[in-house]
Structures are given as structure tokens and as C-alpha cells.
C-alpha positions, 0 to 999 in steps of 0.5 A, a space after each residue: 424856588 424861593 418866595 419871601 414872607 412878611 410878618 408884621 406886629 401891625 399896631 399892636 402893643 409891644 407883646 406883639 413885637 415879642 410874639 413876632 420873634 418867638 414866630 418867627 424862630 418858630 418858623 424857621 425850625 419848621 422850614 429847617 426841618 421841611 428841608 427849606 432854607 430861610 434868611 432873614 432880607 430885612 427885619 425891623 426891631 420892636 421897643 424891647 430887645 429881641 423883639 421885632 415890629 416885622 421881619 421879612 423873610 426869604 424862603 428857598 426851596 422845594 416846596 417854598 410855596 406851600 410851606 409858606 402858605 402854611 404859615 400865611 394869615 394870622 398867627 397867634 402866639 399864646 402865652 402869658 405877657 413877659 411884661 405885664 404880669 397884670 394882664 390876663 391876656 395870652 393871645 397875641 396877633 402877627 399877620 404873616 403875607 407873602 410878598 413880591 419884593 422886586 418888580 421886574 426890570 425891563 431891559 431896553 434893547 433897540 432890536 425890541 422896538 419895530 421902527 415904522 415910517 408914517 405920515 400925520 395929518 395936522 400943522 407943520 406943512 406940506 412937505 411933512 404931509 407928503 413924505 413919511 418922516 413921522 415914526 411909530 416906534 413900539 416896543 414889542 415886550 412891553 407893547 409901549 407905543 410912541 408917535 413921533 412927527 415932530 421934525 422933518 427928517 425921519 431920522 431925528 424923528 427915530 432918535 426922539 421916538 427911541 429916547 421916549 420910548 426909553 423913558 417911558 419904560 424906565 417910568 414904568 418900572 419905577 411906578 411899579 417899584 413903588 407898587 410893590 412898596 405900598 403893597 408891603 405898607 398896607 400888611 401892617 394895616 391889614 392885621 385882624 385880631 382873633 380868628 387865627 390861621 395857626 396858633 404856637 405856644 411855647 413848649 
């Protein structure tokens, strides 16, 4: 079982960043020590060196679920800034989201689709009316549905109903990638400073 988590440094200002990666080191012991792996799928770095805007990080596991759900919402990291010694601030906020990073991929598979030979009212002329050369054609996973009665013969009606239905599957996945991709987006906005799920100091 694995599940991947987002830790984001949001808008905040660069202590942000620094506190991200002390987290997320800090995080990594914890899971090492719960018996978890982790890897590190995608990191963006911040201004300063070491530092990180968000790192996207794979859990695997036994258990990966809740131990995730353990380090998910807002985390503070407290410590003095390394950077301005003026500031009295020593909270600094991450917001850590589990996340889906693959949509699922929809094998098409001709097998799938059930092929049924109808008639359709409307234009294109008698003969069309009286023999069923129009197709239903569906896709029994996905439950897509496409009518086609375009040609006269049953045949070039089947090709073009399998060609759309294709297609249409293939949009679906591709809407549903970016989905996933405006998901991830929106946790870096999501941030709420205060209120902590988990505070960390360094020891």
C-alpha cells in the first residue's frame, strides 16, 4: 500500500521553504522508524539552498494510510529565523495534503463494447429507415454510449461508432489528468496559518 503526500510552503516567506525541509526530513525518520518507506517523486526547490517550496512525497507501506493521516494538515515548524535575526517569529506554517498523482488509465478493448444494430428516425431515406444499419455501440466499463447512423452500411456505422467511442474514452482520461493536476494546484492556496495539526522543533 503506498499513498503519496503534498507538503507545500504555500505563499509564505522564505522560512517557510526552510521549514518544509526540516519537516520533511523530520517526517522521513518518523516513517523510517514506523517501518515505511518514502522517496521523495517531485521536489520544488525554495530561494535559499536546502530549502523547499513543496516536495511531494511517496509513502509505502504497511499502514502508509494512517501514518499519513497523521502528518496531513497543518504543520508548524518552530524555531527562531536563520535569516532575520530581527524577527521575533518562530512559527512557520506547511500544509501537508494526501494526493492522487495518476488518474487511472482506461484500456480500450473492442471485447468491452457491446455492438447493437438499431433504426433512427430522421433524414437520410427510406432504405436507412427500414434496415437497421445505425449502431449503438457501449462501453460496458466506462458505460460511454454512441449512436451512429451516419452511413447506410452497418459496417462503416460499427468502424465509426468504435473510432468515437475510442476517442471519447481517451478525452475522458486526459480531463481527468488535469483534474488531478488542478488538485495538487489549489493545496499551495490552501494553507491556513495558526491552528496546527502537528508542531516539530528542532531537538
Amino acid at each position: 500500500m503506498s499513498v503519496h503526500l503534498l507538503l507545500s510552503a504555500g505563499r509564505g516567506p522564505q522560512e517557510c521553504a526552510w521549514a518544509l525541509a526540516h519537516l520533511l526530513r523530520r517526517l522521513e525518520g518518523d516513517a523510517a522508524r514506523h517501518g515505511l518507506e518514502t522517496r521523495r517523486a517531485h521536489t520544488v526547490p525554495g530561494d535559499r539552498p536546502g530549502t523547499y517550496r513543496s516536495a511531494l512525497v511517496r509513502i509505502a507501506g504497511d499502514g502508509a494510510e494512517p501514518f499519513a493521516a497523521s502528518w496531513t494538515g497543518t504543520l508548524c515548524w518552530q524555531a527562531p529565523s536563520p535569516y532575520r535575526s530581527s524577527t521575533g517569529r518562530k512559527n512557520w506554517y506547511v500544509i501537508a495534503q494526501p494526493c492522487q498523482v495518476d488518474a487511472p488509465r482506461t484500456t480500450f478493448d473492442e471485447a468491452e463494447v457491446d455492438i447493437v444494430a438499431c433504426r433512427t428516425g430522421g433524414p437520410g431515406g427510406q432504405h436507412r429507415n427500414k434496415a437497421s444499419t445505425a449502431v449503438r455501440a457501449t462501453h460496458r466499463p466506462t458505460g460511454t454510449v454512441v449512436v451512429v447512423d451516419t452511413e447506410r452500411r452497418f459496417s462503416l456505422n460499427r468502424r465509426i461508432a468504435l473510432r468515437l467511442l475510442r476517442e471519447r474514452i481517451e478525452h475522458g482520461d486526459e480531463a481527468a489528468e488535469r483534474a488531478l493536476t488542478t488538485a495538487r494546484r489549489r493545496v499551495h492556496d490552501e494553507l491556513v496559518r495558526g491552528n496546527p495539526t502537528r508542531v516539530e522543533r528542532p531537538r
